[in-house]
C-alpha positions as CSV (number, residue, x, y, z in Angstrom):
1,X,0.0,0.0,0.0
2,X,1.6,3.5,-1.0
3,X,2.2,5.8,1.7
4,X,0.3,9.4,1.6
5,X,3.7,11.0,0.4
6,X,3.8,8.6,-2.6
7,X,0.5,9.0,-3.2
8,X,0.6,13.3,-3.0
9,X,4.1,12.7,-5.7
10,X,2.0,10.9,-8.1
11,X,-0.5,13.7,-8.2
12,X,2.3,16.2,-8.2
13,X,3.8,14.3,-11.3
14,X,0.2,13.8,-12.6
15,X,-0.1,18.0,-12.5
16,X,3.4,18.4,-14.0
17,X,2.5,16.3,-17.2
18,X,-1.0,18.2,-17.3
19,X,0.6,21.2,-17.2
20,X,3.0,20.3,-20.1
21,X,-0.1,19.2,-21.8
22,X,-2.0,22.3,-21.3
23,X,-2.0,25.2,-24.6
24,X,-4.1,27.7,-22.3
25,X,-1.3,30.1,-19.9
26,X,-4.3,29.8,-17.1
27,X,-4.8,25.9,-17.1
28,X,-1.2,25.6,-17.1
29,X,-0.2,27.9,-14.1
30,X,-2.8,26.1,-12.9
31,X,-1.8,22.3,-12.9
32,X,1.9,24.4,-11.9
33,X,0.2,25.7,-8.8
34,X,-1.5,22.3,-7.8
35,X,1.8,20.4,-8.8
36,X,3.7,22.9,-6.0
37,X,1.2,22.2,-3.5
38,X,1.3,18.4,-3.7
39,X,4.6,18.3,-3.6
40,X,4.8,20.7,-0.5
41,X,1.9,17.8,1.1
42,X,4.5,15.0,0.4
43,X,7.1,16.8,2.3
44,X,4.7,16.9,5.3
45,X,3.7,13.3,5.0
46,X,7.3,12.6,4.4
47,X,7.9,14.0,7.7
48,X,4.9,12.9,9.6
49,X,5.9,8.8,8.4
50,X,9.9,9.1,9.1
51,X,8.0,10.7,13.0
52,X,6.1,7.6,13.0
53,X,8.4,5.3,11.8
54,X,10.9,6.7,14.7
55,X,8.1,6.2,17.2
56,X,7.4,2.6,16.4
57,X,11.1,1.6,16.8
58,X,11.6,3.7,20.0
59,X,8.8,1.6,21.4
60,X,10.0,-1.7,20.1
61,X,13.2,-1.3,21.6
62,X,11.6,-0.7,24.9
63,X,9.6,-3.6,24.6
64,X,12.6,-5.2,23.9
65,X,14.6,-3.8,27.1
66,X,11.8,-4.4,28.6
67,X,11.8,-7.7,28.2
68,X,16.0,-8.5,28.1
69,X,15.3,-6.8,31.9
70,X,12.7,-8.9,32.9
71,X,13.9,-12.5,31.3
């Protein structure tokens, strides 16, 4: 399953090609205006998953302490 940063790049890349695509100047600043801000909510997801990520292995490894204390 794709992460939300992977999914907010393929929208930013689906903009980009719309955009080069696009004949009109208005549709094409546009998809260049949607492309920016997907690609500034995949830097946020980006951050929120490596937060997450960091989370989950700080509590593993005090399950893990946890347990090498214990046993």
């Amino acid at each position: 399953m794709p992460s939300n940063s992977d999914l907010c790049i393929a929208r930013a890349d689906e903009c980009a090609q719309q955009a080069e695509q696009s004949v009109l100047a208005e549709v094409k600043e546009q998809f260049l205006r949607s492309e920016r801000a997907w690609r500034g909510l995949a830097v946020r997801h980006s951050a929120q998953e490596a937060r997450s990520a960091r989370r989950l292995q700080d509590a593993a490894e005090a399950v893990k302490q946890s347990a090498d204390v214990e046993g």
